[in-house]
C-alpha positions in Angstrom: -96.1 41.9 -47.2 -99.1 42.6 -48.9 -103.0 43.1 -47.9 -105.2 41.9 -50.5 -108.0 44.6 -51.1 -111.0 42.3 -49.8 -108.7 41.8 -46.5 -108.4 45.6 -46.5 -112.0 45.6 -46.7 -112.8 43.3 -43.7 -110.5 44.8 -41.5 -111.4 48.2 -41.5 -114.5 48.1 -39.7 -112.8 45.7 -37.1 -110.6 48.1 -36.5 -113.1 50.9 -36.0 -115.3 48.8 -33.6 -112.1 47.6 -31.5 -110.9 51.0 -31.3 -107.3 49.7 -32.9 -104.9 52.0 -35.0 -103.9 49.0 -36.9 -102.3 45.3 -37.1 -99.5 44.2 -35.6 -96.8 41.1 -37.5 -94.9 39.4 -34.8 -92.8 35.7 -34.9 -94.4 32.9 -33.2 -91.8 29.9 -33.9 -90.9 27.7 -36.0 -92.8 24.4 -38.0 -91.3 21.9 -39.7 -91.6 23.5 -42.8 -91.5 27.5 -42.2 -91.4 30.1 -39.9 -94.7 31.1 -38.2 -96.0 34.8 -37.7 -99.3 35.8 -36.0 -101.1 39.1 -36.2 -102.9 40.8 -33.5 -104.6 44.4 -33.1 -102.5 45.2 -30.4 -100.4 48.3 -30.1 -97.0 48.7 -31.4 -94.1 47.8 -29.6 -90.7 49.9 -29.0 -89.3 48.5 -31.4 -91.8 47.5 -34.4 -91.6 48.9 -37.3 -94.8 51.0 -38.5 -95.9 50.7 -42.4 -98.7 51.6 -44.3 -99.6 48.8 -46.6 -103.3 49.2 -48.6 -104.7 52.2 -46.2 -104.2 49.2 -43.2 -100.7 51.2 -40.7 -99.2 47.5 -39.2 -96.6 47.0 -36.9 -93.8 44.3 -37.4 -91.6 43.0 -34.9 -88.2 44.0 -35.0 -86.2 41.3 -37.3 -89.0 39.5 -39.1 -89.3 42.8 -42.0 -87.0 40.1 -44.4 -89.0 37.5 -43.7 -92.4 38.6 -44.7 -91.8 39.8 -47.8 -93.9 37.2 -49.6 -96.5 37.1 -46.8 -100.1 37.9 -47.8 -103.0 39.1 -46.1 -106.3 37.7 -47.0 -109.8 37.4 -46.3 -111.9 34.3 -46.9 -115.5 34.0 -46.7 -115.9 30.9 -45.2 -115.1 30.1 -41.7 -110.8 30.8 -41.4 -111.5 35.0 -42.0 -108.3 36.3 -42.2 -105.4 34.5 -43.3 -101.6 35.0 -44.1 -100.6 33.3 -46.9 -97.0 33.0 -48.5 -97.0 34.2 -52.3 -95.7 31.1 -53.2 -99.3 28.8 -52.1 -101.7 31.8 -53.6 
């Protein structure tokens, strides 16, 4: 996974004002096409796995590590915010 700088960015000051230590990656199912993963700035679980990509510590579900390799973090301006993106649509 990666978190684009302007992501980076935007998230920090979230962070600060919800009092959060970071992100957290977990599975959410399945769609026709891919597997689905949502983020949250709720504590770690037991189990997560704690990384430090771009400054931003996230947490990710046990299991899912080889499955958001190509996952990427991004900020948009408009009205979607933040967004994980696959590698292979940026």
């Amino acid at each position: 996974m990666n978190i684009t700088n302007q992501a980076r960015d935007a998230l920090i000051p979230v962070l600060q004002s919800q009092e959060a230590k970071g992100i957290r990656l977990y599975f959410i199912g399945f769609d026709p096409k891919d597997l689905n993963f949502g983020m949250s700035l709720e504590e770690p679980q037991p189990n997560d796995h704690i990384k430090v990509i771009n400054q931003i510590p996230v947490a990710i579900e046990e299991g899912i590590e080889k499955y958001i390799t190509d996952l990427v973090l991004e900020y948009e301006n408009d009205r979607r915010g933040f967004v994980i993106l696959s590698r292979q649509r940026c």
